[in-house]
N, C-alpha and C positions, 0 to 999 in steps of 0.2 A: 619474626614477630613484628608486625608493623607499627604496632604502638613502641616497642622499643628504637624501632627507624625512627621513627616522629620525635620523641622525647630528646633521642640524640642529638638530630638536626635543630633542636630546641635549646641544646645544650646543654642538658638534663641526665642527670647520673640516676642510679636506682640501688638505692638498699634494697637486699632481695633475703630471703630466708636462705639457710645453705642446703635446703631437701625438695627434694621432688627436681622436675623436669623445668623450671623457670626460671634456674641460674642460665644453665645450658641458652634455653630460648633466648634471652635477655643477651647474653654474650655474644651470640653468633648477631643478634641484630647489630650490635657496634656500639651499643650504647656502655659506659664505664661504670660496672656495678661494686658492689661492695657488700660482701655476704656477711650475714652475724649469723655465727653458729654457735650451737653447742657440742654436736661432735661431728667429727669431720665425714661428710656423704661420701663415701669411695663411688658412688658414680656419677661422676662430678669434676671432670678436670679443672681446675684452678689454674694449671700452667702460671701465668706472672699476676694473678690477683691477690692481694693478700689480702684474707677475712680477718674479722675480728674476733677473734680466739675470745670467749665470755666466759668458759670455763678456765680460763688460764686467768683471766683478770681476777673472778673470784675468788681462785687459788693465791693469785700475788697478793688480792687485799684482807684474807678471811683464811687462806690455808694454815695459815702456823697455829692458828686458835683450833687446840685439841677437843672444845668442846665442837666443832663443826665436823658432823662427819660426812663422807662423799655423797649421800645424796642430799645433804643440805646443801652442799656448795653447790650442788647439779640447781637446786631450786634458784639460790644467789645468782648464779651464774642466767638463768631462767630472767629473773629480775632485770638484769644488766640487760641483756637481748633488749626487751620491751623498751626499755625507756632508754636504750640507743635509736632505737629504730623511729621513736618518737623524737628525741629530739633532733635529731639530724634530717629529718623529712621535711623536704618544703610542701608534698602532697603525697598523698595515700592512695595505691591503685591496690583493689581486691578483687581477685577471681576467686569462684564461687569453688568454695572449699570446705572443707573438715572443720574437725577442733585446732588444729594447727594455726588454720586463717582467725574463725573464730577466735582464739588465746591472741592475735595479733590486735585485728579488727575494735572487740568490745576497748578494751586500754585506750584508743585511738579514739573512741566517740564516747567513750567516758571523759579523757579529757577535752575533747571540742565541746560538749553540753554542758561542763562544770565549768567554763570557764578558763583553763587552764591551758592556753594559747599564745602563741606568736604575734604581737601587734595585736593584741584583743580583736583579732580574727581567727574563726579555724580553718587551717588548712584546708584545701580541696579534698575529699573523701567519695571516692567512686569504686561502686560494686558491679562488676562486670560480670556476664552473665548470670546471675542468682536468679532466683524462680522469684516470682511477682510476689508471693505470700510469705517467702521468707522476708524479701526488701521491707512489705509493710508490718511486720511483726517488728523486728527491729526498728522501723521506724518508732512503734508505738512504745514498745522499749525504753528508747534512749529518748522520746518525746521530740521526734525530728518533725520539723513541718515540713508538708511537701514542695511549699516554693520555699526550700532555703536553696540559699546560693553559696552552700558548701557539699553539701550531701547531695548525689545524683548514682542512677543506678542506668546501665547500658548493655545490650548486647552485645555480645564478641565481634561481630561483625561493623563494629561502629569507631574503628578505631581515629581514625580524626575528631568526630565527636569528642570521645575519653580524650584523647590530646589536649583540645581546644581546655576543655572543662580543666585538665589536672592545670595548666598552663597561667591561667588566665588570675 
């Protein structure tokens, strides 16, 4: 994946989700990721990464309360993911995905449009490949303007471009 070659030689790590085919990708380009999971992907070698177990945190901070039962800690644990992934990001890369990207995505431009940012900046947030009509629905959504200079949207093929932008 050449945006993960780029990020690397940028010196740039990558929180990544622990499902689907973008640990893998991310890995093999050399770049040193850092997966938050909620249960572990069995197709997905890990070999010497160590993820961040979020069901295990919410088990250490929320398990012994008998009123929490396991799918509440599944949702806690849900909690934990999002606002690790928010605050340990210096920028946000999304390819065009499900409700999975989505449940990542909206947390991340709810807080850059509230306010609720690093150095009262928001981090870089680039949507790579999405269809033209989704980017401006969301736009109008979260009330993004089109020259801001944190939100940008790119073809897969543009991967210097998303670099330059996550980077800068």
């Amino acid at each position: 994946m050449e945006i993960g070659k780029l990020l690397h030689q940028a010196g740039y790590e990558a929180n990544v989700g622990a499902y689907g085919g973008f640990v893998k990708l991310f890995q093999e380009s050399g770049i040193t990721i850092h997966p938050h999971e909620m249960d572990v992907n069995r197709q997905v070698t890990y070999e010497e990464i160590e993820a961040v177990d979020c069901v295990k945190i919410a088990n250490e901070l929320f398990g012994r309360d008998e009123s929490f039962i396991p799918s509440m800690l599944k949702e806690i644990a849900w909690g934990i993911r999002i606002g690790l992934f928010i605050a340990t990001s210096n920028a946000f890369l999304f390819f065009h995905g499900r409700e999975g990207t989505l449940a990542h995505l909206f947390p991340v431009l709810a807080h850059a449009t509230k306010g609720w940012v690093k150095n009262n900046t928001p981090r870089p947030v680039a949507l790579v490949g999405w269809p033209p009509e989704e980017v401006a629905a969301i736009m109008k959504q979260f009330n993004i303007s089109r020259d801001s200079n944190w939100f940008a949207h790119f073809e897969i093929n543009q991967a210097q471009k998303i670099t330059d932008f996550l980077i800068s």
